[in-house]
C-alpha positions as CSV (number, residue, x, y, z in Angstrom):
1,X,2.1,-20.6,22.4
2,X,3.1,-17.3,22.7
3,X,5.5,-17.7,20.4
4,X,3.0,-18.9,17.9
5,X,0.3,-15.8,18.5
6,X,2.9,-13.0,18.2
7,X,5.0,-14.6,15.3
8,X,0.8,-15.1,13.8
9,X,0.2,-11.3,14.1
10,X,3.5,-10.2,12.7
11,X,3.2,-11.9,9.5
12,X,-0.4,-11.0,9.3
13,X,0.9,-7.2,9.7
14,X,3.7,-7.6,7.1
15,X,1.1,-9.3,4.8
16,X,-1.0,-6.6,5.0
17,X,1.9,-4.2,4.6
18,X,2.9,-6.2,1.6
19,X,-1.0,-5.8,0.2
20,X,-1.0,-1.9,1.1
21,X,2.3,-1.1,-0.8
22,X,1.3,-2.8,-4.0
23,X,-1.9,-1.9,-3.9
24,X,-0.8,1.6,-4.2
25,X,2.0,0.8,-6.5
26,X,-0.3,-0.6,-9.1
27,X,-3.0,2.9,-8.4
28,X,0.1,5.4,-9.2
29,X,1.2,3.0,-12.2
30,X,-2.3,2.9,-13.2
31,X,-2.3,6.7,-12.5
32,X,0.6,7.6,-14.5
33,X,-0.2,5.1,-17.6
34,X,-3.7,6.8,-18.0
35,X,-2.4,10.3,-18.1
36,X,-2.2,10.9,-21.2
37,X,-6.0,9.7,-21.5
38,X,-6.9,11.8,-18.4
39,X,-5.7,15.0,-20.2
40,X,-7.8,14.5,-23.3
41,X,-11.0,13.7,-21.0
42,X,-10.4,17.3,-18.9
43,X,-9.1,19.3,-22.2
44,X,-13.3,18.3,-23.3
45,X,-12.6,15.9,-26.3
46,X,-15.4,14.0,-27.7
47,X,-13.8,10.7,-27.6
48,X,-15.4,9.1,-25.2
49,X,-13.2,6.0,-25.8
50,X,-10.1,7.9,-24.7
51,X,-12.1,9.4,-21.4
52,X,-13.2,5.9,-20.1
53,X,-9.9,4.6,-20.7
54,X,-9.1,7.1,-18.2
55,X,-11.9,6.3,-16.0
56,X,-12.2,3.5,-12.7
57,X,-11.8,-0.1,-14.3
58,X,-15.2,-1.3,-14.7
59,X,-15.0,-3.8,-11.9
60,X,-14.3,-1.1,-10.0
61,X,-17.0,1.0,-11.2
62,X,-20.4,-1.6,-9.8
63,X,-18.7,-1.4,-6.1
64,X,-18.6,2.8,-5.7
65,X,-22.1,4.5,-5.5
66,X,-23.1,6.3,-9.0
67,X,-22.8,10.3,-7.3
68,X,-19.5,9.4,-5.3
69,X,-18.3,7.9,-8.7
70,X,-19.2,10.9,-10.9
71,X,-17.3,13.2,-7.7
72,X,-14.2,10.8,-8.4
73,X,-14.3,10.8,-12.1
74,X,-14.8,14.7,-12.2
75,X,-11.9,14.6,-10.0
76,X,-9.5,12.6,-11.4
77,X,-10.4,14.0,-15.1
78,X,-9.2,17.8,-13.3
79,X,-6.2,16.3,-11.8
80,X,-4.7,14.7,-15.7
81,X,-3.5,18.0,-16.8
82,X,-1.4,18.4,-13.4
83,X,0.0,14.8,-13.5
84,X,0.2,15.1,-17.5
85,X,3.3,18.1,-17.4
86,X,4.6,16.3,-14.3
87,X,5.2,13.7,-16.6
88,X,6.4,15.1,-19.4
89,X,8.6,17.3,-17.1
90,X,10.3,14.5,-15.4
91,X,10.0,11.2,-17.3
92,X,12.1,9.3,-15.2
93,X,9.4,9.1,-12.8
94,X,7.4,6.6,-14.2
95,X,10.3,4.2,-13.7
96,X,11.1,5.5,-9.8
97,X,7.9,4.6,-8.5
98,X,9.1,0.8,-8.7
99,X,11.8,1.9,-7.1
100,X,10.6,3.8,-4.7
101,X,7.8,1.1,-3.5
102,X,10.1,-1.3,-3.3
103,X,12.5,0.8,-0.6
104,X,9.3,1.5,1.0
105,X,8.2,-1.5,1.4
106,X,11.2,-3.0,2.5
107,X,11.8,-0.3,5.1
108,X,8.2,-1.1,6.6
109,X,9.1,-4.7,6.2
110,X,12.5,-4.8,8.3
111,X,10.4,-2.6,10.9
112,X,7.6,-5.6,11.2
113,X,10.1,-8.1,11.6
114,X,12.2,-5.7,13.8
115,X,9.1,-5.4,16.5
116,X,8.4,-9.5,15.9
117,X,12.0,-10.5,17.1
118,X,11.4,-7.9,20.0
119,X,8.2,-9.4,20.7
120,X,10.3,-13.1,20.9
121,X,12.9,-11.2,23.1
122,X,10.2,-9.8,25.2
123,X,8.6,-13.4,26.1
124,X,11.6,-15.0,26.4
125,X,12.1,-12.8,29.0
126,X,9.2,-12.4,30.7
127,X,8.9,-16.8,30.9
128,X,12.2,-16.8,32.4
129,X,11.6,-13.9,35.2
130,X,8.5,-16.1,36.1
131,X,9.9,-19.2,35.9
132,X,12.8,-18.8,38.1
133,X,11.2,-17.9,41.4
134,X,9.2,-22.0,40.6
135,X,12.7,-23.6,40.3
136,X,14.4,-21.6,43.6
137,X,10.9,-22.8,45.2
138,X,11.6,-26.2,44.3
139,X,15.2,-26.5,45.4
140,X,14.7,-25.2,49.0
């Protein structure tokens, strides 16, 4: 049974690892695939087409309350510029963040499995060293 319960909680930690890593992959591809519309909103263009592209998804947008969203929006539209010329400085870095979430990932994920297996050592271990006084008991 013990098996069971720490086997349970070690998948349950490497799904949420799993969630947690794409979650932010898909923000910073998100992030990186609006730039461009992020840089128009903070240069003050009047297309407001091109600043709510930039903006939360609108499913998003009913969950956050209205003066924390405006803080956000405010912030991310000041931040386009910077992640605009970081962009167009080093364009290979769109296609490294795949990359790079993946490596992630699977570090975190051989880690998790690393700490289930010692887990299974660990009560293995522990039934034997209380197991074996029972059966010396029994043969006297």
């Amino acid at each position: 049974m013990f098996y069971a319960i720490s086997w349970f909680l070690s998948l349950s930690l490497l799904a949420l690892w799993s969630l947690l890593c794409w979650g932010t992959h898909a923000f910073t591809v998100w992030a990186m695939s609006s730039a461009g519309a992020l840089a128009a909103g903070a240069a003050g263009a009047a297309g407001s087409a091109a600043a709510q592209a930039a903006m939360l998804p609108a499913w998003l947008q009913g969950w956050i309350p209205p003066e924390l969203l405006r803080t956000l929006e405010s912030w991310i539209a000041s931040a386009g510029p910077m992640l605009q010329s970081t962009l167009e400085s080093v364009p290979a870095l769109a296609g490294a963040v795949t990359v790079l979430a993946w490596g992630i990932w699977g570090l975190g994920a051989l880690f998790l499995l690393a700490i289930a297996l010692g887990l299974h050592v660990l009560i293995k271990l522990l039934q034997r060293n209380t197991s074996a006084p029972v059966q010396g008991a029994q043969a006297a």
